[in-house]
N, C-alpha and C positions, 0 to 999 in steps of 0.2 A: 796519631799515635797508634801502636799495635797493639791488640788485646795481648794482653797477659792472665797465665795461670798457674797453680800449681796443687801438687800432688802432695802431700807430706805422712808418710810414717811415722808408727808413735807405738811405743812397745806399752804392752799394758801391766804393771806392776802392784805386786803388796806394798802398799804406803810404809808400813813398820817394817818390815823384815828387808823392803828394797826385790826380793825374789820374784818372779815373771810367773804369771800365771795367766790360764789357757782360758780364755773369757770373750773371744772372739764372735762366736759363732753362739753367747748367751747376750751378747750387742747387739750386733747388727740386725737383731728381727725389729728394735727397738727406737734403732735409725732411720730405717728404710722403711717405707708403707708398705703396707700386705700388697699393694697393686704396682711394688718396684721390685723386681728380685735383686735379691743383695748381692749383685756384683758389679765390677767395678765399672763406676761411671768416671771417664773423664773429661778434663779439664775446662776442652772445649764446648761441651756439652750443657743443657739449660741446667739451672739449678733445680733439685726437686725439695731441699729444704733453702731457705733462705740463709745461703751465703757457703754451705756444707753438702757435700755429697760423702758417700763412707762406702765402705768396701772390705771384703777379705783379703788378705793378703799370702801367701807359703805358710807362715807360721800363725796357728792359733795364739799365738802372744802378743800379736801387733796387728792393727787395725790402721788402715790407711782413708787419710782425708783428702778431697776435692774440690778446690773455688771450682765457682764460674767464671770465665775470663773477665777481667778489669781494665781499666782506661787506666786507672791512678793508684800510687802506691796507699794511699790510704784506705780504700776500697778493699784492696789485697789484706791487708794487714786486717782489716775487721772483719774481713771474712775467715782467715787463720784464724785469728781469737774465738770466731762463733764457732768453728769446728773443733778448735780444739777442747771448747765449753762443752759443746754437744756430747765430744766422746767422750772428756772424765765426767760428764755426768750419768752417761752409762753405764760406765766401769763402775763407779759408786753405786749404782742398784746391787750390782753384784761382788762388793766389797773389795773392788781394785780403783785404781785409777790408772791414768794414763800420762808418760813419760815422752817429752820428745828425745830421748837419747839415740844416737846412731848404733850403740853397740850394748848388750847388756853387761853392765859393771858385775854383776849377779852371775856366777853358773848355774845349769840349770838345766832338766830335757826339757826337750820343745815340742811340739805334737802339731804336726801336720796338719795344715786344711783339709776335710775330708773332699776332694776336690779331683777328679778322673786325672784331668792333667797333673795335677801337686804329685800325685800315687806314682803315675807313669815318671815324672821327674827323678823320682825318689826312686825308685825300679834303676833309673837307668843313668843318675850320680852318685848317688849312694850316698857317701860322706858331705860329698858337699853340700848335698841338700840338707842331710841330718845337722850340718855346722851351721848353718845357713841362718839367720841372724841379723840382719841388718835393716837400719834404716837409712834412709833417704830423702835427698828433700829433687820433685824431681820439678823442672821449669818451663813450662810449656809458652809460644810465643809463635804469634799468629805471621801465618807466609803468605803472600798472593798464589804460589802455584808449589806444587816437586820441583821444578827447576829453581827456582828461589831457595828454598829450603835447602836443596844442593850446594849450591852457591855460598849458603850462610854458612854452611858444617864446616867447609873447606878452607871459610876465612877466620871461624873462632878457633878453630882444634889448637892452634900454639900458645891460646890464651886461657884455657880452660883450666888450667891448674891452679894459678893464684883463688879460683872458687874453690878450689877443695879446699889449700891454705884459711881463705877466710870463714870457711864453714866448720872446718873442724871440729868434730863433739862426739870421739871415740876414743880415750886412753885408753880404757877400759874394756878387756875380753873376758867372759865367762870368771872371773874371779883373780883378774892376773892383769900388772900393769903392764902395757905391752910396750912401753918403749916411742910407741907413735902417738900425735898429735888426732890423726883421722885413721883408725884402723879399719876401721868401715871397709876404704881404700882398699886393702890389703886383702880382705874377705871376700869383696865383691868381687873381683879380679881373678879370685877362681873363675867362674864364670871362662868356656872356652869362647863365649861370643861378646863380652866385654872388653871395655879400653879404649882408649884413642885409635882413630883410624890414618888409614893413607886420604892421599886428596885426589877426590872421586873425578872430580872433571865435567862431570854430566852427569844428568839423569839417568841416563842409559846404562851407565856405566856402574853405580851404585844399583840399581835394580839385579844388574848381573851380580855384583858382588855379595847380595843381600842372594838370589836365588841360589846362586855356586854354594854359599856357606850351607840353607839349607839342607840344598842336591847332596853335600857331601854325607849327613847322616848324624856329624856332630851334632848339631844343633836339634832340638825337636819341629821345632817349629819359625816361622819368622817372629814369633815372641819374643824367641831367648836370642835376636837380635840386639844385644846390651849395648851396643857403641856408646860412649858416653856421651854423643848427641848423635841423632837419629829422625828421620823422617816419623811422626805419631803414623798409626796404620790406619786409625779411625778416622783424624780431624787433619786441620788442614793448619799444621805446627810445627815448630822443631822444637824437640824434644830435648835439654841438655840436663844430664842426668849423673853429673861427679859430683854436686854436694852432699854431704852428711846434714840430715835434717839437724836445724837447727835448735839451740835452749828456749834459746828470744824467738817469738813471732817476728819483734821487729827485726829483726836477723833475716830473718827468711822472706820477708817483703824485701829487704835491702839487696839481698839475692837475686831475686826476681828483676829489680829494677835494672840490676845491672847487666844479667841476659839479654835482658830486652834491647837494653843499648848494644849490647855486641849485638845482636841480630840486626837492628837497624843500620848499624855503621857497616856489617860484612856486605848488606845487601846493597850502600850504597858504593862500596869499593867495586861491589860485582859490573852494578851498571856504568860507572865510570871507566871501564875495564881493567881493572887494578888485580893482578893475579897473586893467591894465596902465597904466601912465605911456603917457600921449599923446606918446613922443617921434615926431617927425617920422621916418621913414627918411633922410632928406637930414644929416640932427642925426648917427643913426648911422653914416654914412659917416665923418662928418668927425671924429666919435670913434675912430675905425678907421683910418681915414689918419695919425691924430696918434700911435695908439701905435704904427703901424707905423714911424713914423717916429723919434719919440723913444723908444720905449720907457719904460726906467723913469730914463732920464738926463734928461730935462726935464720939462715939464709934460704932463700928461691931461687931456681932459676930463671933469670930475667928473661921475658919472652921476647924479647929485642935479639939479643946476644947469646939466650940458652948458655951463661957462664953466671957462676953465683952471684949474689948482691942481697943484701940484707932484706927481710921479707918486706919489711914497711914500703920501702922505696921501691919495690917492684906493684905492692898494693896498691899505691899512692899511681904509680904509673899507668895502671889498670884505669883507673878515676880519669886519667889525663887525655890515656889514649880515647876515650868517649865521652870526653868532656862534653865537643859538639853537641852532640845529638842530645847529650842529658842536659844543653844548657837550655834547648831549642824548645825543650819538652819543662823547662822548667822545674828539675832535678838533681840540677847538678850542686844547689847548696845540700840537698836534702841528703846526697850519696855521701860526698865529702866528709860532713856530721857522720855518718852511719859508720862510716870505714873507720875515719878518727876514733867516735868512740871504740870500736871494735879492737883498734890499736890498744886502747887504752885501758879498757876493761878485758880486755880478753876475749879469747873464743868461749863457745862452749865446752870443749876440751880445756882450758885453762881453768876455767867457773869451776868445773868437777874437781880438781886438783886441791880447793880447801876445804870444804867439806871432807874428802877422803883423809887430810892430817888430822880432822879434827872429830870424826866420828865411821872412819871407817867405811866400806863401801855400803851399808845402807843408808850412812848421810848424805852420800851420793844419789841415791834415788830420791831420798826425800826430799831433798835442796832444789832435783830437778823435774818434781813433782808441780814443787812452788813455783820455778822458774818458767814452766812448761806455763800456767795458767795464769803468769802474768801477779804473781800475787809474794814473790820474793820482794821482803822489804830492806837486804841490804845493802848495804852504799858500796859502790864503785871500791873503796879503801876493801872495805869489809870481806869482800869477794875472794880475795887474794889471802894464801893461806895463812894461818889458818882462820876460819871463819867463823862459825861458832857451835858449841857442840848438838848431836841430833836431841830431840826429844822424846824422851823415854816414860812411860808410864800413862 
């Protein structure tokens, strides 16, 4: 089995008021030892606390967490919970806590990492930095080589969408219901080096494609290389980076696992010599617009036939097409469950949806304040709106 890991974003919020506040950089001296500098370790990388690594992120409002790679989804999943423990307990020294939301339901300014790069970003996007906003759950997943890691970009990119669909957990922008399922989606996207790509062919050939972008001056750097999967620069991973961090931890193990299966099944179509579906890049946008938008409440494009079909049964088909491999690894009850319940309960964008009829957008925060840390006691029924009102006093 292939290590796995992941990244998760998590805005940090006023528990009562739901409003975002700048607490960052009053964290992380907190997290990190005097003898780690607080910046960003990832995935692949040893652990320096047990099960959690943390970091700065663009905005002093969110604070980003880091497993160490894992064999098993249970391992993942208790290591999200000890990180996510770590950071609201943080945020609580200093009278916040910590939300996994993709988008702030709250308006709000935001304040800049004081960060050379951040500054230079902000110099030379201006708006979009200052809009900038988002979280992310990102999925790292161990390659034998760059060539591998090639191989696997080239054979998930037609399948990446149904994960925005099933991650979903951004209705919610700066004070205004935006109509989508995962606005995240929609935000990140600014980005002139995000999105789906073309299919690279080779190594050689993505290396150019990654240098030219560079060369050309858009980009600053090979950082703001955003593909929504990507060779990692550090470790030796592919990088797939379109979900909106999740409400559920288990949500976001359940993600993870199923990465891993695409990456496993692409690398073994690679060796078999099985060449990637010809979908157009323009195909996967419009796949990626649509779960951004409906998630798993209306229809997807089916990554078979890229023509509608109800979201479930394109889910559902996701689960089938790596069945294999999740059965081989002993998974494949486990995903089944995760997706069904997910059917069933809803995304995290659905979750937010009752609380907001029934106390507004700060019940929003606080609902996924509780959800975030695992300590929401309502039932599956309860969830759905409306739920019950916030707590005041």
């Amino acid at each position: 089995m292939r290590t796995f890991g992941v990244e998760e974003e998590l805005l940090i919020v006023d528990p009562e008021s739901g409003m975002l506040l700048a607490l960052a950089d009053l964290m992380l001296p907190g997290l990190v030892p005097a003898k780690q500098p607080a910046a960003r370790v990832r995935a692949s990388q040893k652990p320096v606390h047990e099960g959690a690594d943390f970091s700065y992120e663009l905005k002093l409002e969110q604070i980003e967490t880091q497993t160490h790679p894992c064999l098993e989804y249970a391992e993942l999943l208790r290591q999200l919970r000890h990180g996510r423990a770590r950071a609201d307990q943080a945020a609580r020294a200093h009278g916040g806590r910590v939300a996994a939301l993709a988008t702030s339901p709250q308006g709000a300014a935001t304040h800049l990492t004081p960060n050379p790069r951040y500054v230079t970003m902000q110099q030379r996007f201006g708006l979009t930095v200052r809009n900038q906003l988002t979280c992310g759950l990102h999925v790292h997943t161990f390659v034998e080589s760059p060539e591998e890691g090639v191989a696997v970009m080239d054979r998930i990119r037609d399948k990446l969408a149904v994960l925005i669909a099933l991650s979903a957990n951004s209705p919610y922008w700066n004070g205004a219901e935006t109509g989508f399922e995962s606005y995240r989606t929609q935000a990140w996207n600014r980005w002139p080096g995000s999105g789906p790509t073309m299919i690279f062919g080779s190594l050689p050939v993505y290396r150019r494609v990654v240098t030219r972008l560079v060369d050309s001056g858009v980009l600053m750097d090979e950082g703001m290389v955003y593909f929504d999967a990507r060779l990692a620069r550090l470790h030796p991973t592919v990088e797939v980076r379109v979900a909106d961090v999740c409400l559920r931890a288990e949500d976001a193990a359940l993600i993870a696992v199923l990465v891993r299966a695409l990456v496993e099944s692409a690398s073994r179509e690679w060796n078999d010599g099985v060449d990637p579906a010809p979908v157009p890049t323009l195909l996967l946008r419009m796949a990626a617009w649509q779960a951004s938008n409906c998630g798993l409440r209306g229809e997807l494009l089916d990554f078979g036939t890229f023509t509608p079909a109800p979201a479930a049964d394109v889910a559902r088909a996701l689960v089938d097409f790596v069945a294999p491999v999740l059965e081989e690894q002993g998974e494949l009850d486990l995903v089944r469950e995760g997706v069904e319940r997910i059917l069933a309960e809803g995304t995290g964008s659905q979750l937010q949806r009752g609380p907001f009829h029934a106390g507004g957008l700060p019940a929003v925060v606080e609902r996924a304040v509780e959800v975030t840390q695992g300590t929401d006691d309502a039932t599956p029924a309860e969830r759905k709106a409306p739920l019950r009102p916030v707590r005041r006093g």
